[in-house]
C-alpha positions as CSV (number, residue, x, y, z in Angstrom):
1,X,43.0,3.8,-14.2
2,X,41.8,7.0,-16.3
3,X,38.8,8.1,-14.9
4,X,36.0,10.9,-17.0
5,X,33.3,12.1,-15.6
6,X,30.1,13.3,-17.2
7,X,26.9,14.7,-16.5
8,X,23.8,13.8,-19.1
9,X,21.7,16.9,-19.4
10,X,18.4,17.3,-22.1
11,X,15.0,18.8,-22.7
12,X,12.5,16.1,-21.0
13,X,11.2,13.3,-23.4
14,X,14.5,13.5,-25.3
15,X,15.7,10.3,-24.8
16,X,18.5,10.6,-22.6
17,X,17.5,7.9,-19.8
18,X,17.3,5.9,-22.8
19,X,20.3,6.4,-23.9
20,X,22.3,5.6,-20.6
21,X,20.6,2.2,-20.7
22,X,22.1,1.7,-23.9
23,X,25.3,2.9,-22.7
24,X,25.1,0.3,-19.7
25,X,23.9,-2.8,-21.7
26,X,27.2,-1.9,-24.8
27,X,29.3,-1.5,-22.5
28,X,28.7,-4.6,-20.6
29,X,27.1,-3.6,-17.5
30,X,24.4,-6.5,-16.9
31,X,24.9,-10.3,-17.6
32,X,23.9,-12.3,-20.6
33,X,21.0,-12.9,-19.2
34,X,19.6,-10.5,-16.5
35,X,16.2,-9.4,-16.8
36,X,16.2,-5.1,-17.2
37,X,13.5,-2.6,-16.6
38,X,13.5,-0.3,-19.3
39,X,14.7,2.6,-18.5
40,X,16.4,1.7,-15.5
41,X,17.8,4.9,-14.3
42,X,14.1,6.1,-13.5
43,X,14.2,4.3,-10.1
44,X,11.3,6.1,-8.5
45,X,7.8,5.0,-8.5
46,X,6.8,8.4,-9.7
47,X,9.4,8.6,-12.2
48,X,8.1,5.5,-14.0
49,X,4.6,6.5,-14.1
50,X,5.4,9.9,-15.1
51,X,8.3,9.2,-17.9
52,X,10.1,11.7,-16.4
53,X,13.5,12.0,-14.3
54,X,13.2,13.9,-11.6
55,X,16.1,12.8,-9.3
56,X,19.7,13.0,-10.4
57,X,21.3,9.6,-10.4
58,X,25.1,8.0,-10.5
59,X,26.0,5.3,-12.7
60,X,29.5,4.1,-14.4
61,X,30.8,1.9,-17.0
62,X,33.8,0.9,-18.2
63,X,35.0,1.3,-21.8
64,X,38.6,-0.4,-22.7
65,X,40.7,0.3,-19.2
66,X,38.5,3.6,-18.9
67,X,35.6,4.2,-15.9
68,X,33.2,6.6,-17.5
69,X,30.9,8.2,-14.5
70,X,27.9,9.1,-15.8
71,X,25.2,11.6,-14.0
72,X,21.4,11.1,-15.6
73,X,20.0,14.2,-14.5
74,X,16.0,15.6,-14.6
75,X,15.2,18.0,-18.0
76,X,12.7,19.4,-16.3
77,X,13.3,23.3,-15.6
78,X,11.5,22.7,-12.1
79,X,14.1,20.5,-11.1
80,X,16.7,22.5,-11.8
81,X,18.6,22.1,-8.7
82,X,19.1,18.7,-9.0
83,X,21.3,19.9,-12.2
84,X,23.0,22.5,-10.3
85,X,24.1,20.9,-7.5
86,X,26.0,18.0,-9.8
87,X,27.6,20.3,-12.7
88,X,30.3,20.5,-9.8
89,X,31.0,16.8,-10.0
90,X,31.5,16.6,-13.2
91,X,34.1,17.6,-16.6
92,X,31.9,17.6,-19.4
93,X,28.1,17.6,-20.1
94,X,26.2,14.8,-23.0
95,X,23.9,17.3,-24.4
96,X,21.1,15.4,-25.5
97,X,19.0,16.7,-28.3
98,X,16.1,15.7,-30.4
99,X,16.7,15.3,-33.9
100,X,13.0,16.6,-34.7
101,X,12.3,19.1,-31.7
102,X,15.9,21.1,-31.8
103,X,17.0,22.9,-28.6
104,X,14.0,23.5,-26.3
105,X,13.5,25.6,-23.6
106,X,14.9,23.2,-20.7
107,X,17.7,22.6,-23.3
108,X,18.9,26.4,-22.7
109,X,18.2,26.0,-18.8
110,X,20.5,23.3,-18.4
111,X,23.0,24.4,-21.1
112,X,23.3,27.7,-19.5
113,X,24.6,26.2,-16.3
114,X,27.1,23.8,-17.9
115,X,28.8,26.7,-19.7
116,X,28.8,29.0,-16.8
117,X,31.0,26.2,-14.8
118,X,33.4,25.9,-18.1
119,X,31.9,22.5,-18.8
120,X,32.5,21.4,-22.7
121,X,29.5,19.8,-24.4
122,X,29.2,16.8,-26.3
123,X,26.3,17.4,-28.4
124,X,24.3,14.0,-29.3
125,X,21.5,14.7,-31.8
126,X,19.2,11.7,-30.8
127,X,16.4,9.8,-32.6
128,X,17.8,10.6,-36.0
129,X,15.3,7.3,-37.0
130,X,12.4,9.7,-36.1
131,X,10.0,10.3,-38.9
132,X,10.7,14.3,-40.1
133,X,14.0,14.1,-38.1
134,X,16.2,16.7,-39.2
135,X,19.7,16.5,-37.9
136,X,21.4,18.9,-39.8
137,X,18.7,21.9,-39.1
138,X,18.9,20.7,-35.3
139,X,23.2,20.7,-35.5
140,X,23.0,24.4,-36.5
141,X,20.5,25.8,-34.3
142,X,22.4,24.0,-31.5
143,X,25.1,25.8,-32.9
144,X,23.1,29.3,-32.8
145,X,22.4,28.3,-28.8
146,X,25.9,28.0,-28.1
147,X,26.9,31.2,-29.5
148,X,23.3,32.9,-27.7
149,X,24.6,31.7,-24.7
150,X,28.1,33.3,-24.9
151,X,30.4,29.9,-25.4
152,X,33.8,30.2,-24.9
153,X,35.5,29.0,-27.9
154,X,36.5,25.7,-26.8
155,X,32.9,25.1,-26.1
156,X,31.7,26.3,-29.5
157,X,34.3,24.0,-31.0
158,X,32.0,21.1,-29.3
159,X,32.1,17.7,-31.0
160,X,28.6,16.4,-32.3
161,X,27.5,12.4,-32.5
162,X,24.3,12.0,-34.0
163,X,22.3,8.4,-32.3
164,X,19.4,6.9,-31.6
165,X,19.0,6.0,-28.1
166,X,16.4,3.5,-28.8
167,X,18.2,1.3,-31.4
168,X,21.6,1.8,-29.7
169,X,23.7,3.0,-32.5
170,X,25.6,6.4,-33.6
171,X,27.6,7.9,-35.8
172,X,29.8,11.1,-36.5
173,X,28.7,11.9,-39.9
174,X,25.3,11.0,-41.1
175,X,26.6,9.7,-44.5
176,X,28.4,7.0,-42.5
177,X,26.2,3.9,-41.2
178,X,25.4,3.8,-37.5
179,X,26.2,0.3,-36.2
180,X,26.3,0.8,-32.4
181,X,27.6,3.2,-29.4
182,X,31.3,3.0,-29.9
183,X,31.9,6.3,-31.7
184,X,30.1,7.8,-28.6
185,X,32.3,5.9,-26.4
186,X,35.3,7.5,-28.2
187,X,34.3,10.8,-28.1
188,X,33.6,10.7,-24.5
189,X,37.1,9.7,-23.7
190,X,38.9,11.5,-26.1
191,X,37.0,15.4,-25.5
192,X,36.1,14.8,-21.8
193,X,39.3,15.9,-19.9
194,X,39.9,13.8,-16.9
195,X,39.2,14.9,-13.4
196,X,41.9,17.5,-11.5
197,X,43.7,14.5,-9.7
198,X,46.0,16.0,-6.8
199,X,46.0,12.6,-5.1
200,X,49.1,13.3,-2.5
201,X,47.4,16.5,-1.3
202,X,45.4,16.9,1.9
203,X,41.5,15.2,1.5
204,X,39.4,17.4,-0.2
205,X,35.7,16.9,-1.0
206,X,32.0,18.6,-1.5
207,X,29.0,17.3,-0.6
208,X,26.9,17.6,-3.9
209,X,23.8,15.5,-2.9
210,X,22.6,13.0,0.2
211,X,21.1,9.6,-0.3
212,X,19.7,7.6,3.1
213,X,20.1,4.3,3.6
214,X,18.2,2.9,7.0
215,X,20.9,0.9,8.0
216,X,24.0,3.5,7.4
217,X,21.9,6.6,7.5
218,X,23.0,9.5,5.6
219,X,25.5,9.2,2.8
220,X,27.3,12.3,1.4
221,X,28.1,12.0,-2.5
222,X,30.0,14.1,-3.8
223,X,33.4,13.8,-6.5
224,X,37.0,13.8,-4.3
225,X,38.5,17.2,-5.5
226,X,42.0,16.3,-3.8
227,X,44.0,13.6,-1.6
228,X,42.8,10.1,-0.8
229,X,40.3,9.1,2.1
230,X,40.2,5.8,3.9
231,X,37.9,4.0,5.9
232,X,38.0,4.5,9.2
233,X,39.6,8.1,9.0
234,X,38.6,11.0,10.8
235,X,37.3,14.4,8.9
236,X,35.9,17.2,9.0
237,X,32.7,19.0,8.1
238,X,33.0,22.5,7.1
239,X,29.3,24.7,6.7
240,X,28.7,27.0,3.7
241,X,28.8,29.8,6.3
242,X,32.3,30.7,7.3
243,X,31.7,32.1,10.5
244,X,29.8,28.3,12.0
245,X,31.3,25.6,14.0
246,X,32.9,23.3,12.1
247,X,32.4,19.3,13.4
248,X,34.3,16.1,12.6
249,X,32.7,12.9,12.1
250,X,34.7,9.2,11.1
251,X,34.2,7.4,7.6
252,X,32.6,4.1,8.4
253,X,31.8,2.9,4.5
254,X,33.0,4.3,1.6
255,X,31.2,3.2,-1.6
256,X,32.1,3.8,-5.5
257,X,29.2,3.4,-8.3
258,X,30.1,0.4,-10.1
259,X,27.2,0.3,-13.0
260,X,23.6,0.4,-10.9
261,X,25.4,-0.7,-7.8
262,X,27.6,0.6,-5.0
263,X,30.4,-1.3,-4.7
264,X,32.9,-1.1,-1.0
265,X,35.9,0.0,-1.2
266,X,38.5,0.9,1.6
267,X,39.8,4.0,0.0
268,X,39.5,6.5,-2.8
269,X,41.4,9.1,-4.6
270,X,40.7,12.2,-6.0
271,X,38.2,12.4,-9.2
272,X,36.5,9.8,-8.3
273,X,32.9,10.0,-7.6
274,X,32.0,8.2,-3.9
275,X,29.2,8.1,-1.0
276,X,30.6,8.1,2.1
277,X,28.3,7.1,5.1
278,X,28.9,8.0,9.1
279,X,28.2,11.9,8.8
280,X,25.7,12.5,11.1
281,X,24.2,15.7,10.0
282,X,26.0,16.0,7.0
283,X,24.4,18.6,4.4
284,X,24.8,19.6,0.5
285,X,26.9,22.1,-0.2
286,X,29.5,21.3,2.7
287,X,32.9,20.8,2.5
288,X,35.0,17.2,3.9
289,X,38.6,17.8,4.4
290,X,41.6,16.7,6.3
291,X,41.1,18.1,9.8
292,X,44.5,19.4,9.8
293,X,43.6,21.5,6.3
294,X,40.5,22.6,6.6
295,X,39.9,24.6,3.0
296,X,36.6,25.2,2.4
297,X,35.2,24.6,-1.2
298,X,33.0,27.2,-3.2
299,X,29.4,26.6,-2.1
300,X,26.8,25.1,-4.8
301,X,24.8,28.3,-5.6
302,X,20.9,27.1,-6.6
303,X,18.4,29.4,-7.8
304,X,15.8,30.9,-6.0
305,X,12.2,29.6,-5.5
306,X,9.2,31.3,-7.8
307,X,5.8,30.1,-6.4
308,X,4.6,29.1,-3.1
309,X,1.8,27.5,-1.4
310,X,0.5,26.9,2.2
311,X,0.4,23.6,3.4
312,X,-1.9,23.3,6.0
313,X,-3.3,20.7,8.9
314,X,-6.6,18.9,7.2
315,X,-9.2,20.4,9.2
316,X,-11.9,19.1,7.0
317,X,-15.0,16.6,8.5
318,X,-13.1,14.0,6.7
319,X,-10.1,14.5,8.6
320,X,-7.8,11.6,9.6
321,X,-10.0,9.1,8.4
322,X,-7.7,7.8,5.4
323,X,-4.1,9.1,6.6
324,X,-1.3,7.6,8.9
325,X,0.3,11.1,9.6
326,X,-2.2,14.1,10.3
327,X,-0.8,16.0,12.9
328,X,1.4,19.3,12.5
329,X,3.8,17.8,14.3
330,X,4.2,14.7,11.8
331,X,3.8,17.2,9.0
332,X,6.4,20.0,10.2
333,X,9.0,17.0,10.7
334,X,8.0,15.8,7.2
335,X,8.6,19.2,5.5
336,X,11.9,19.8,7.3
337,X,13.3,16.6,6.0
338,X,12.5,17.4,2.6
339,X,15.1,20.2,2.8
340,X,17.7,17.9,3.9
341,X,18.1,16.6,0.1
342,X,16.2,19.0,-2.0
343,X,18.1,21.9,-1.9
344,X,15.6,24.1,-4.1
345,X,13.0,24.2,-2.3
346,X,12.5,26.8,0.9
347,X,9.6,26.3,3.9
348,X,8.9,28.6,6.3
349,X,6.8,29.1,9.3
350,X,3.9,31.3,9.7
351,X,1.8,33.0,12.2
352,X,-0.6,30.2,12.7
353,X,1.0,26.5,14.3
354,X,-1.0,24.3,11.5
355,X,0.2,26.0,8.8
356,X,3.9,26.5,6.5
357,X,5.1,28.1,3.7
358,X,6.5,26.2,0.6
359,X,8.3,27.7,-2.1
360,X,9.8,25.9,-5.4
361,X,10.9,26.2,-8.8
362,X,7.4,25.2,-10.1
363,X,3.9,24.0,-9.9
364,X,5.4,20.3,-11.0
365,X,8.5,20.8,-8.0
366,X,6.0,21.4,-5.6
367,X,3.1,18.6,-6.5
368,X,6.2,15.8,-7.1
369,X,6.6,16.4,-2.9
370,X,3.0,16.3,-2.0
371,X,2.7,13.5,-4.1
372,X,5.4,11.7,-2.5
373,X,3.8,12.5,1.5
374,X,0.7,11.4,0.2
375,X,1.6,8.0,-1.0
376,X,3.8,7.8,2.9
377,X,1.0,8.1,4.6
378,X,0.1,12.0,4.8
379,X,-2.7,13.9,5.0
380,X,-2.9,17.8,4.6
381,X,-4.1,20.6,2.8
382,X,-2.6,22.9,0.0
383,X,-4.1,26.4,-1.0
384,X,-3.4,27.9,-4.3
385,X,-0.3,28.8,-5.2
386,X,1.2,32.6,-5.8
387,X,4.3,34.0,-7.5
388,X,7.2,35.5,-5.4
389,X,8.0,38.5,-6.2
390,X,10.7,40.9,-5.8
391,X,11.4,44.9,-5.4
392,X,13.0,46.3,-7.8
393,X,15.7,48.5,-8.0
394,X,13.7,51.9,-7.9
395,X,10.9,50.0,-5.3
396,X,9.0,48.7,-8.1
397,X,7.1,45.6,-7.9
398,X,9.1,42.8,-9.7
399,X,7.2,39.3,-10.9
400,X,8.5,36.1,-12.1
401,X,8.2,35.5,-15.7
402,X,8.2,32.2,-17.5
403,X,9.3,31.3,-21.6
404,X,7.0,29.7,-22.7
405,X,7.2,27.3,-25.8
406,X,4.3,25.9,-27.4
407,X,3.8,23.2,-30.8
408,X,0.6,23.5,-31.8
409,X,-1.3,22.5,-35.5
410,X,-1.6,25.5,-37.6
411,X,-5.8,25.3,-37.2
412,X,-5.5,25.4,-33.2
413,X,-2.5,28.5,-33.5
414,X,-5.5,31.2,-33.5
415,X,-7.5,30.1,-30.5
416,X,-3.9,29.8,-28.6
417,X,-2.8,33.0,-29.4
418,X,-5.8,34.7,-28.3
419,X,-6.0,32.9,-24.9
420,X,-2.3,34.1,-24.5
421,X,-3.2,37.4,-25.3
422,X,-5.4,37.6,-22.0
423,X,-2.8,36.0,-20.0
424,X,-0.7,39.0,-20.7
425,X,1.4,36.5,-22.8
426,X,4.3,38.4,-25.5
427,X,5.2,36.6,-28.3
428,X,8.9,36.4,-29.3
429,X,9.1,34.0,-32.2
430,X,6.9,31.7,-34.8
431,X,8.7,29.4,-36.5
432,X,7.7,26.5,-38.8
433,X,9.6,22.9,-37.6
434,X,7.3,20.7,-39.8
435,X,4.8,18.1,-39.8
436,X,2.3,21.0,-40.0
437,X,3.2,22.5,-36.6
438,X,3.8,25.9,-35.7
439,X,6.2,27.0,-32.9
440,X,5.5,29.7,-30.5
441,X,7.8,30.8,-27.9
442,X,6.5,33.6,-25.5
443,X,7.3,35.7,-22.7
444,X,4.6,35.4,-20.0
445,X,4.1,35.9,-16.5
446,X,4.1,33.0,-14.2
447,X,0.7,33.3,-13.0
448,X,-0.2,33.9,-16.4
449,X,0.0,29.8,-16.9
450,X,-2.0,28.8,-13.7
451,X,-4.7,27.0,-14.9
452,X,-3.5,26.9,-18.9
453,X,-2.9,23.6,-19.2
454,X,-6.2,22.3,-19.1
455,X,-7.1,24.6,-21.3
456,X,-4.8,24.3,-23.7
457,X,-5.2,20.8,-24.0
458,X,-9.0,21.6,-24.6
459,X,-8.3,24.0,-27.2
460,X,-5.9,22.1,-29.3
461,X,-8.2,18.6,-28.8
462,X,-4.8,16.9,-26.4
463,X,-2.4,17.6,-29.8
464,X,-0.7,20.4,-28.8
465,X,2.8,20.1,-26.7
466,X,3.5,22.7,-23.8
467,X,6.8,23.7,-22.1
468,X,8.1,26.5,-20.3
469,X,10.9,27.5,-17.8
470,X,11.4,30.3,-15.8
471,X,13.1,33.6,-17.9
472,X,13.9,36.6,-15.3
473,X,12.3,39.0,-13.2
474,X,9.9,41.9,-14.2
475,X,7.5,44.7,-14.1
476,X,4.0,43.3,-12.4
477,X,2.1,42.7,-15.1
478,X,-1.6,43.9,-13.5
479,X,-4.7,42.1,-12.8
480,X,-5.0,39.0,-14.5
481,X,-8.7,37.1,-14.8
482,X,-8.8,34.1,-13.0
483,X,-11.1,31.0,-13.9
484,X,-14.0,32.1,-16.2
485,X,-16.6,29.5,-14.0
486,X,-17.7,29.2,-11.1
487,X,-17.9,26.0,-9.1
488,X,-20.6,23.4,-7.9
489,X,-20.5,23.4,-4.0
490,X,-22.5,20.6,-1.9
491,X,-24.8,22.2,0.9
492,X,-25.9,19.2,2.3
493,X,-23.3,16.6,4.2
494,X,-24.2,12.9,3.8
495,X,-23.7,9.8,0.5
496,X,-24.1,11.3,-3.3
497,X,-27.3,9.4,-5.2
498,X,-27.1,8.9,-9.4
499,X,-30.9,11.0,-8.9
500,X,-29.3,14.1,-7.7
501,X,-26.2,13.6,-10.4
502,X,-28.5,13.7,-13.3
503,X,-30.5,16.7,-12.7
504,X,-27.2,18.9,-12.5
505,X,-24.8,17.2,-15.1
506,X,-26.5,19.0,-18.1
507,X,-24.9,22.3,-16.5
508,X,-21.8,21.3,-14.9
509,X,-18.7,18.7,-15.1
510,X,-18.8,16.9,-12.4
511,X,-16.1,15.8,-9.8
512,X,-17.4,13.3,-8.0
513,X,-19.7,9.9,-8.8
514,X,-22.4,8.1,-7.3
515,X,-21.7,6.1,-4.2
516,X,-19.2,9.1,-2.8
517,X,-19.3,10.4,0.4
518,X,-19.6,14.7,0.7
519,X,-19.5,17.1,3.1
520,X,-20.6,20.4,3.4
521,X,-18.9,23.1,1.3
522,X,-16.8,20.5,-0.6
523,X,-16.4,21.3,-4.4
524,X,-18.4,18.7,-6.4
525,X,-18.3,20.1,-10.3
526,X,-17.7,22.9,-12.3
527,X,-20.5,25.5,-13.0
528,X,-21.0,26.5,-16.9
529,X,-21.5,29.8,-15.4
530,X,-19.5,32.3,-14.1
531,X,-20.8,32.5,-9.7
532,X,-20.8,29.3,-7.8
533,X,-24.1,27.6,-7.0
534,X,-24.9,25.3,-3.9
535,X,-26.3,22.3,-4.7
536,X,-27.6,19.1,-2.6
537,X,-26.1,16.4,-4.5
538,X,-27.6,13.6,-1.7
539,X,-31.1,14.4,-3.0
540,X,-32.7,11.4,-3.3
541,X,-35.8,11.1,-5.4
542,X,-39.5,10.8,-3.6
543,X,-41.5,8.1,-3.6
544,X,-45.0,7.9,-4.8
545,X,-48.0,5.6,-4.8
546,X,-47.2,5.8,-9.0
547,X,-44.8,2.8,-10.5
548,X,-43.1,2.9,-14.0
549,X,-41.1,0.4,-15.0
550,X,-37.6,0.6,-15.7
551,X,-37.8,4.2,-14.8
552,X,-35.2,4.7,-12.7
553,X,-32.6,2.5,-14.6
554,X,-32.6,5.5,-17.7
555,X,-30.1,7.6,-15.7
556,X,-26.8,7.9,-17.6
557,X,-24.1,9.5,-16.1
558,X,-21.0,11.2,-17.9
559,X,-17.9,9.9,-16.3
560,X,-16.8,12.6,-13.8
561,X,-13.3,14.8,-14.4
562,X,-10.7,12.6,-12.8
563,X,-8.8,15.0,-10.5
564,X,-4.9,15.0,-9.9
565,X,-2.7,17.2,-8.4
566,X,-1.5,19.1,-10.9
567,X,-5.1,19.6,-12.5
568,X,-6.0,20.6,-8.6
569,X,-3.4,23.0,-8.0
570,X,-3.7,25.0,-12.0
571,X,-7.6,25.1,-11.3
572,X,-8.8,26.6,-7.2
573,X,-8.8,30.0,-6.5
574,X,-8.1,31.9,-3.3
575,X,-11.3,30.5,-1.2
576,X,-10.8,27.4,-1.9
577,X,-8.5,24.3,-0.6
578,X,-7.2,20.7,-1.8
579,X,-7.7,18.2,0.7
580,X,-5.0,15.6,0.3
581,X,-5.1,12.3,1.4
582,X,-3.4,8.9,0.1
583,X,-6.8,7.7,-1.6
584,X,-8.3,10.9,-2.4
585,X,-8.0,14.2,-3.9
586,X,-10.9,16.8,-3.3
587,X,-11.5,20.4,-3.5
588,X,-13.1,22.1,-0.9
589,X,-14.2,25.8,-0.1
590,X,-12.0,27.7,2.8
591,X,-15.4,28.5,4.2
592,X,-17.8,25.1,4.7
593,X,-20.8,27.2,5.7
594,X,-22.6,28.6,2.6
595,X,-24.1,31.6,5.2
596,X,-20.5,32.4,6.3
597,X,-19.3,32.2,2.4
598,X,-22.4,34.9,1.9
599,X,-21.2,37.0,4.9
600,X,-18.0,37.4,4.1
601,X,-19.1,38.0,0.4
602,X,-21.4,41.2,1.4
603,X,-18.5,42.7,3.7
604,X,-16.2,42.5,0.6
605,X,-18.6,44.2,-1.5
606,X,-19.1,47.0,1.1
607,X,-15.5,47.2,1.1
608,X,-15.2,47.7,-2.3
609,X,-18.1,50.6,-2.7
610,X,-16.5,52.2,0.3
């Protein structure tokens, strides 16, 4: 049986999980009549809501006598290291792009990795039925990418099919009609070269990512680089580092990706993709072999981590009222499993018992896991998160820096630029795609966008589109203003009333509604000036020996700023907290007592005049 093996990488939101399911339903993957999801590959609760991918996921179908393995992996630049770890798996990349957009910046991030590994791309230029699609302008700026990001030759001679996901159909010229997927089909197996198959030699394999299943426990999934393994057989488990114990542990299942399902099988050679359960402990990135050759395979090399946060026991007066899991115990376990399978992210202990370290590829990377412990039961608090940074080579002080690509109508571009400006944005390019949009792409530090988002979104009136990836390391960029308001912050502990709402909603955006319980030094609004202000909003109104009738039903109430985690984490500063529950997001001050908040204030001002 031939065998190829690809990986599907793409900016996110450029149709590639779309795609697959249109690979899956041509190619005869679900009955007549079996009721599908749209798309199907986005498994995950959040990935549905969301319309991202965030996980990487196997898949396979079979086109005329040949199994094509397919990877869908996240576009998302904070997710990164799910593409990392499976570019090792595969021969070729799909290169998804969209037929109005062009490359993006997640485009490059994933693209850069492919090539570095040798991988040949397949470029698809997808949603050519997109009104102001421009397929030929995309092909040569794809073109201009490849040659950017030193291609080898073979690469640059990359074939392109141009599609649309949605419909189902492609084509390799766009003068010819576009009926369905078969001329992708064909490409695939005739420019993907077929896995290295050394099937008599000693068993070879890496570990490229774990699933769990509660009955088997861990499985290790990974592509079979040499030699067959059998059910049954006993191997061994060789760590990254060279100089650690090896162990041995016996296959009990062995399971090949059949479509959207595992399918048992009692053996399997090599290039062919497989999950193998009975490794107790078994980690990405190590090595299975024959226990009499014990070669070690290269490592999977991920990226390091570029912000942080603390995540902290919820020491709040509300504390373990809503959450199954509250202890730092149950939290510390929590955290430490999460490194098992997500290999780009880092967490550390610190000085105090309730409180860790967390450090990922982004704000997104980081609020995708608290997102997740929340809805299992967790409750915890985050601070705000900072940038790593990094000496330099002459001890200089060295800062993450993000591109940062931004379409925006040509009557928001001046009001953007500007807010850029203080951000200590650069701008690299402007460019014209169409439809009356204007391209920026910037160079900016990454705390330069905490907080932007929001912003942006206000400034453009939600029709501006935002995305940005990490670039390199540089020079600290200096003090950079943080949020231009101040805060609302309850004094008072006790049930909010519409009565107190009313009187501060002229000068604020609010948090919170009527009917909600507070608690001293809990954030409640947003101030339209600069300082905080304490405010009572459980002030009820007095009663007198006076009636009016109707008077108290004239209170109208703007509905309050729905917060989520992302919106939570972009907008506290130092003092203050998010208290995370599973039914409730709320900001809080570090500090509940207003008098210690003032304290601390003075000795920070005698500290500065000193």
């Amino acid at each position: 049986m031939q065998i190829r093996n690809i990986a599907i990488i793409a900016h996110v939101d450029h149709g590639k999980t779309t795609l697959v399911d249109q690979m899956l339903r041509q190619a005869g993957a679900f009955r007549d009549n079996q009721v599908v999801a749209e798309r199907v590959m986005d498994s995950n609760p959040l990935e549905r809501e969301r319309g991202i991918t965030i996980l990487a996921k196997n898949t396979s179908v079979r086109w005329r006598g040949t199994k094509i393995n397919i990877v869908d992996t996240p576009g998302h630049a904070d997710f990164g290291g799910e593409v990392e770890r499976i570019m090792r798996m595969v021969d070729g990349v799909l290169l998804v792009v969209d037929a109005f957009d062009g490359p993006m910046p997640q485009t490059r991030f994933v693209l850069r990795k492919a090539l570095a590994l040798g991988r040949k791309p397949i470029v698809v230029i997808n949603k050519i039925d997109r009104p102001g699609a421009d397929p030929l302008r995309v092909h040569d700026e794809v073109l201009d990418l490849l040659i950017e990001l030193e291609a080898n030759d073979e690469q640059l001679d990359a074939p392109f099919v141009y599609a649309s996901g949605r419909d189902g159909t492609s084509t390799l010229h766009m003068d010819e009609p576009a009926q369905d997927l078969e001329p992708l089909f064909e490409t695939i197996v005739r420019a993907v070269p077929a896995p290295p198959a050394d099937a008599k030699g000693p068993f070879q394999m890496l570990v490229s990512t774990i699933d769990y299943s509660p009955y088997l426990g861990r499985l290790a999934i990974g592509r079979v680089e040499r030699g067959t393994v059998h059910v049954g057989e006993t191997v061994a488990l060789l760590p990254m580092d060279p100089a650690a114990k090896l162990t041995s542990a016996r296959v009990t299942k062995l399971y090949a990706f059949e479509a959207l399902d595992r399918t048992e099988v009692e053996e399997t050679s090599a290039g062919e993709m497989v999950a193998v359960a009975g490794l107790d402990g078994v980690e990405i990135g190590l090595t299975l072999t024959d226990p009499e050759h014990p070669d070690r395979l290269e490592g999977i090399a991920v990226e390091e981590p570029t912000i942080s946060v603390d995540f902290m026991v919820n020491n709040s007066p509300f504390a373990g009222k809503d959450g199954k899991f509250v202890t730092s115990r149950q939290i510390r376990e929590r955290l430490m499993r999460e490194l098992e399978k997500n290999v780009a992210l880092r967490v550390e202990d610190t000085d105090s018992t309730d409180t860790w370290t967390v450090s990922g590829r982004g704000e997104l990377h980081l609020t995708i896991l608290m997102e997740t412990m929340r809805r299992e039961g967790y409750e915890f608090q985050v601070s705000r998160p900072r940038v790593i940074t990094h000496d330099g080579p002459n001890g200089e002080k060295l800062e993450p820096y993000e591109e940062l690509s931004i379409d925006v109508p040509e009557q928001f571009m001046g009001v953007v630029i500007e807010a850029l400006g203080k951000r200590k944005g650069t701008m690299i390019e402007m460019k014209h795609p169409g439809q009356e949009l204007v391209r920026l792409l910037y160079k900016i530090p990454a705390r330069g966008l905490f907080g932007y988002r929001s912003e942006f979104l206000t400034d453009t009136r939600g029709t501006g589109i935002i995305h940005h990836r990490f670039l390199e390391y540089g020079p600290w960029a200096g003090y950079l203003e943080g949020r231009g308001r101040g805060v609302l912050v309850s004094m008072e502990a006790g049930v909010i009333v519409a009565f107190a709402l009313n009187n501060l909603q002229d000068r604020s955006v609010l948090f919170v509604s009527p009917g909600d319980a507070v608690y001293e030094g809990m954030v409640v609004g947003e101030n339209s000036r600069p300082a905080d202000m304490d405010v009572n909003p459980t002030k009820e109104k007095k009663l007198t020996n006076m009636r009016s009738k109707g008077a108290d039903e004239h209170i109208m109430l703007e509905p309050p700023r729905v917060l989520t985690l992302e919106g939570a984490l972009e907008y506290i500063e130092g003092d203050e907290l998010i208290e995370v529950t599973p039914s409730s997001i709320r900001l809080r001050k570090r500090l509940l007592s207003g008098s210690d908040r003032k304290r601390v204030s003075r000795e920070l001002k005698r500290e500065r005049a000193s």
